[in-house]
N, C-alpha and C positions, 0 to 999 in steps of 0.2 A: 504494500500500500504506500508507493513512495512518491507518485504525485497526486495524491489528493487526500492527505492522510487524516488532516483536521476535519474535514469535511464526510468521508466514511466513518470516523467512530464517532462525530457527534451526531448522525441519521443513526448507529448502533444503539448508541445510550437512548435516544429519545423511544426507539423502538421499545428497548427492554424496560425503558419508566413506564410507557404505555401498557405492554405485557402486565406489568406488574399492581397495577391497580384496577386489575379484574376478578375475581372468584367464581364466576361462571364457566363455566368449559366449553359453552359456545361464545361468550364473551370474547373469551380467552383466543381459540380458535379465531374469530374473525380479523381479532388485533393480530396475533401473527399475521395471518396474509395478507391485511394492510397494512403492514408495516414494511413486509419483506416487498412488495410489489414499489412500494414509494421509495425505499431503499434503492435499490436495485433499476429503477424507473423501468420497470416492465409495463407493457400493454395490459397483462393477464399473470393471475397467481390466484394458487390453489393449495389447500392441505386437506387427505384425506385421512381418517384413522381408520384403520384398517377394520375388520369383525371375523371371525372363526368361521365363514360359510363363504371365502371367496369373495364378499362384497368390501364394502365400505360401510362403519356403523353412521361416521358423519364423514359430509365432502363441502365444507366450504369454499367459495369462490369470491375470488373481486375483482374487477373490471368486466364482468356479467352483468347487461341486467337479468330484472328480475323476467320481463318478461321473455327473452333470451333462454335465460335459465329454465323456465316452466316447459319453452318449447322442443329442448333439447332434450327431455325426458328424465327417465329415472337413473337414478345415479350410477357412475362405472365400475364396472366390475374390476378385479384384483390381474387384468394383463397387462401382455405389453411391457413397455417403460416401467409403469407404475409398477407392476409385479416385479420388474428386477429390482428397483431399488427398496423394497419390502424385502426380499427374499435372498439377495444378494449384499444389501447393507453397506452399498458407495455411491457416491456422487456420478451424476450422470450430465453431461454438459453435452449438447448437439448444435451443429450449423443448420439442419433442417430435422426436425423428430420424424416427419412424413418418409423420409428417406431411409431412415432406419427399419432395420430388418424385422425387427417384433413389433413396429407399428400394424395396430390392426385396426387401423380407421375408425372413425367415429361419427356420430348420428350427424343428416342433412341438415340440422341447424346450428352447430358447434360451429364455432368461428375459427378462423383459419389461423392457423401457428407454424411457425418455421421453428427459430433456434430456440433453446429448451436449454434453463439448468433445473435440476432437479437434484436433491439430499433428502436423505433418511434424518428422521427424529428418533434418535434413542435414547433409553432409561437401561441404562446398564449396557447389557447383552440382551434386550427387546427392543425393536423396532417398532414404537406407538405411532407412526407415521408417519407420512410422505409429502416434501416440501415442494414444493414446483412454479417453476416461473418462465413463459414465455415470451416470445414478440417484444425484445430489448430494445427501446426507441435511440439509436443511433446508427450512425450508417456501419451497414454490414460488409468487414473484407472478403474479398471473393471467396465464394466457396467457403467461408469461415464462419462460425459464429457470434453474435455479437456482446455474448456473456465471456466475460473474461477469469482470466487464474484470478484477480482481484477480487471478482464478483462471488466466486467461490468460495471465497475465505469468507469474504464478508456474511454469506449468508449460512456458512458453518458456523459462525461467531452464533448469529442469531438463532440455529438451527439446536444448537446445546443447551441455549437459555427458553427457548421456546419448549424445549423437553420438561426442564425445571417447573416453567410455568405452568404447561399442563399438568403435572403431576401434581403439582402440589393444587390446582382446580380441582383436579378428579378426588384428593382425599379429603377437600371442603366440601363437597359434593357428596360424600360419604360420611361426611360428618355430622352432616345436615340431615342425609337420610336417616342418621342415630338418631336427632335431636328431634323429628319430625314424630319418629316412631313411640321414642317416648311421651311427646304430648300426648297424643292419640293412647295411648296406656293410660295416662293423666284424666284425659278427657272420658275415658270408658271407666272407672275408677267412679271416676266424677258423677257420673252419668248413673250409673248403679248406686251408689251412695243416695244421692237425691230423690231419684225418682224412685226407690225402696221405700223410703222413708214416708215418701209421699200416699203411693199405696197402700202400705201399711195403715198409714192412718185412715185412708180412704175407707179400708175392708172395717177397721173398728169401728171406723163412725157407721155405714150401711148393717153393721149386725146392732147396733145402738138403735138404728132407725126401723127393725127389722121388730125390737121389744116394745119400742114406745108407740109404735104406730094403732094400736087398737086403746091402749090404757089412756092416753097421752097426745092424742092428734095434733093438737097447737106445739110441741113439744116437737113429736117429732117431723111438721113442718120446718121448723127454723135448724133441726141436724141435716133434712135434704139439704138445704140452702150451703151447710159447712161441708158436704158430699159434691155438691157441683165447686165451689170452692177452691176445696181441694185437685177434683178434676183439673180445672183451670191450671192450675200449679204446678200439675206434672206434663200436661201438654206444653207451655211454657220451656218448662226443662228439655224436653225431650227438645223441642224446637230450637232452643238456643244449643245444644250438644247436637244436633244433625248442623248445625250451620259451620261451627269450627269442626266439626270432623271432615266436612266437606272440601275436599282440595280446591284449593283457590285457582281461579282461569288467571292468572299474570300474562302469562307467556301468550295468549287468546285477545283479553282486554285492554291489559296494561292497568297500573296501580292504582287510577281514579276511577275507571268502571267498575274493578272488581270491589272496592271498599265500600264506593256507594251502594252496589247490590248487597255487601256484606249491613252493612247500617240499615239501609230499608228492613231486611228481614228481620234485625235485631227491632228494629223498633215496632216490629208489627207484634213481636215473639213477646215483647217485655214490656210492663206497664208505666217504666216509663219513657220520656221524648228523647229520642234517639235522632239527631240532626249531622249534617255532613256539606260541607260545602269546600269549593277547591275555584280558585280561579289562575289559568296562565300557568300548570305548570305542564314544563314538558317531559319527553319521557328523561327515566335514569335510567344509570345500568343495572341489569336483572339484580345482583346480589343485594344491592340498595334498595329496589322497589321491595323483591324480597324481605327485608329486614323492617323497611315501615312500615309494611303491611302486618307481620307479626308481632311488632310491637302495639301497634293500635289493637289488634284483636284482645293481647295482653291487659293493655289500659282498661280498653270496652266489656274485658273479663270482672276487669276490679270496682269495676264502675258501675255494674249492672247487681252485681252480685253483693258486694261488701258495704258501699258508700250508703247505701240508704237512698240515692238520688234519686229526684224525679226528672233530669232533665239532666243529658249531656250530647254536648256540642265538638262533634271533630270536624279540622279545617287542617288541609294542606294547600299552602302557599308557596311561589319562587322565588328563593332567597340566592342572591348572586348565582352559580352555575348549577346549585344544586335547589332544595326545598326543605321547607318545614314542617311538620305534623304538630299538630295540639289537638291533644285529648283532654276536655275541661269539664267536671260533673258541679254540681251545687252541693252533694252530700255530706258525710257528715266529717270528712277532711281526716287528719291524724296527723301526728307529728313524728317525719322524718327519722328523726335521730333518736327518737324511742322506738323507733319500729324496725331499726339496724340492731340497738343495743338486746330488744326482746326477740330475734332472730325470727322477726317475721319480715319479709322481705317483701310481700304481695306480689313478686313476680318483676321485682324491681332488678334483680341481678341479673335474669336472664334477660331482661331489655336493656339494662347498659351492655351488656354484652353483645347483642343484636347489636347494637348500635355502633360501639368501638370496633365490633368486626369489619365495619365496613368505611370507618375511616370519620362516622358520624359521630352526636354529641347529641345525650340525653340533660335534660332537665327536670327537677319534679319539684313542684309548689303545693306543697299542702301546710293546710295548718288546722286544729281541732274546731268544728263547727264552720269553715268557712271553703270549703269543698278542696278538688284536687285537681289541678292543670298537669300535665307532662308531655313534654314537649323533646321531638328529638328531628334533630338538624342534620340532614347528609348533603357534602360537596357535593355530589352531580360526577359528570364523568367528559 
C-alpha cells in the first residue's frame, strides 16, 4: 500500500467503526458489503453465509436494486467461484469471472460482471462466508483485471474483522435468544400464578352462590356480581400475557407501528388509559428498535401492574440522530434508592441493561405518591 496508504487505512478504520456499532447479523452483514464495495469503489458486492444443504442461509447484496434483486430470483446456490472459495478457502481475483472455467452462468436479469475479487470469511478453520466484489470502476489493463495485489490486502484486512464482527453478532443473537426465552418462562410463570388465583376465587365464590341462592336471593345477587368481576380479571390477565408472549413484527412494521399496536391492545386489555404518541422519528438500527421496544413493554409491565395508575402516556420522539422513549404513569410512584437498597428492582436492571447494550441511556423519575417517568435515549445509527 505504498501510494495511497493514508487514504486505504482511513476507508479501513471507518469500515471497521461502522462494523462495529451493529449487533444485528443482518445489520452486520449489510455494513460489510457497504463498506467493502465503497472501499474498494466496486460497481457490485456481495456476502453470502453459507447453510449445510448446498445453498446460502443469507446472501446480501449492494449496488442491486431492490427491484433488480426480486427479478433475478431466488438466491445462488453453493457453485462455481463461490463454491471454491467456501471449499477451497483462498482468495480469488479474475480479469473477467465469465471467462473462467467453473463459471456456470447466471439468471437473465443478473447484471453483467467482468473482473471479480472474491475472499473467504473465517473463524478459525471455518469458513462463515464468502466476500465478493465486482465491476472495479477504473480503466481496465488489457486483458487484466482491475482489482489489484493492493485491493486484496485491503479487503483481507476487512475480511478478518468482518469474521470478528459476525461472530460476535451471531453470539448476541444467541444471547438474546437466552434472554427472550426466559421472559417467556417469566411471563408463563406469570400467567399461571395470576390467573390461578383468579379462578380459584372464581370457583369459591360460584359454590358460595350455589348455597345462598334459595336461602338468601338478595345475597347471593351481589356474589354473581363478584363472579363476573372476577371473570373480568382473569380475561384481562390472560389478554395482557397473550400480548407480551406474542412476538413482536419489528422487522414487518418497524418500532412505531408495532408499539402503537402493542399500546392499543394494552389499553383495551386494562382499565386503565393507555396512550402513545411519536412524531418524526425515523427508523434505527434493529438492535436499538429492539431494545426500546423491550424496555417500554418493561415500563408498561410496571405501570399497568404495580403503580396503581389510571392513566399512562408513552411518547417516542427525534433527538439529534437517534430518539427518545418516555414511559410516564400518575401512580402511586416509589423511591428509587429504596427500591435498589430493598432489592426490588421492578425490572429496572434488565432495562439499563437493554439500554447500555446498545450504546443508549436510561432514566427513571419517581418519587412516592407522584407517579413514574423512564425514559431511555438511543444515538440512532
Amino acid at each position: 500500500m505504498s501510494h495511497r496508504p493514508s487514504s486505504g487505512l482511513a476507508a479501513v478504520s471507518t469500515a471497521l467503526l461502522a462494523m462495529s456499532r451493529h449487533l444485528e447479523v443482518r445489520d452486520v452483514l449489510k455494513t460489510i458489503v457497504a463498506s467493502a464495495r465503497e472501499l474498494l469503489d466496486a460497481e457490485y458486492a456481495a456476502l453470502g453465509v453459507p447453510d449445510d444443504h448446498g445453498g446460502f442461509a443469507q446472501f446480501v447484496v449492494d449496488g442491486v436494486s431492490d427491484a433488480q434483486w426480486k427479478a433475478i430470483g431466488p438466491l445462488p446456490r453453493q457453485h462455481g467461484v463461490l463454491a471454491a472459495m467456501l471449499h477451497d478457502a483462498r482468495p480469488e481475483r479474475l480479469a473477467d469471472v465469465k471467462k473462467d472455467p467453473r463459471f456456470g452462468g447466471w439468471p437473465a436479469a443478473h447484471p453483467d460482471m467482468s473482473d471479480f475479487l472474491g475472499l473467504p470469511i473465517r473463524d478459525g478453520d471455518e469458513t462463515i462466508g464468502t466476500l465478493f466484489l465486482a465491476n472495479k470502476r477504473c480503466p481496465k489493463p488489457a486483458g487484466g483485471c482491475g482489482f489489484t495485489e493492493e485491493d486484496e490486502e485491503l479487503l483481507g484486512i476487512l475480511a478478518q474483522h468482518a469474521a470478528i464482527a459476525l461472530t460476535n453478532a451471531r453470539l448476541y443473537e444467541r444471547s438474546r435468544e437466552l434472554t427472550i426465552a426466559e421472559e417467556r418462562s417469566r411471563l408463563a410463570h406469570e400467567l399461571h400464578d395470576a390467573v390461578s388465583q383468579k379462578l380459584f376465587s372464581l370457583r369459591l365464590t360460584a359454590q358460595a352462590v350455589s348455597s345462598l341462592i334459595d336461602r338468601d336471593p338478595a345475597r347471593a345477587k351481589g356474589e354473581l356480581q363478584q363472579v363476573a368481576d372476577l371473570a373480568a380479571e382473569a380475561a384481562d390477565e390472560l389478554r395482557a400475557a397473550v400480548v407480551e408472549l406474542r412476538p413482536a413484527a419489528l422487522d414487518e412494521d418497524g418500532l412505531v407501528h408495532t408499539l402503537r399496536t402493542h399500546i392499543q391492545v394494552l389499553d383495551r386489555a386494562h382499565a386503565a388509559r393507555v396512550t402513545f404518541d411519536s412524531c418524526g422519528v425515523r427508523a434505527l438500527p434493529a438492535a436499538q428498535e429492539e431494545a426500546m421496544l423491550r424496555v417500554a413493554q418493561e415500563a408498561l409491565h410496571n405501570a399497568l401492574r404495580h403503580s396503581g395508575a389510571d392513566r399512562v402516556d408513552v411518547t417516542i420522539a427525534p433527538r439529534g440522530q437517534g430518539a427518545v422513549l418516555s414511559v410516564t404513569d400518575n401512580g402511586k410512584g416509589f423511591e428509587p434508592r429504596t427500591v435498589r437498597r430493598a432489592g426490588r428492582h421492578l425490572g429496572l436492571v434488565s432495562m439499563r441493561d437493554r439500554s447500555s447494550g446498545v450504546g443508549g441511556r436510561l432514566t427513571v423519575q419517581s418519587a412516592p405518591g407522584q407517579g413514574t417517568t423512564i425514559e431511555m435515549e438511543v444515538p440512532g445509527g
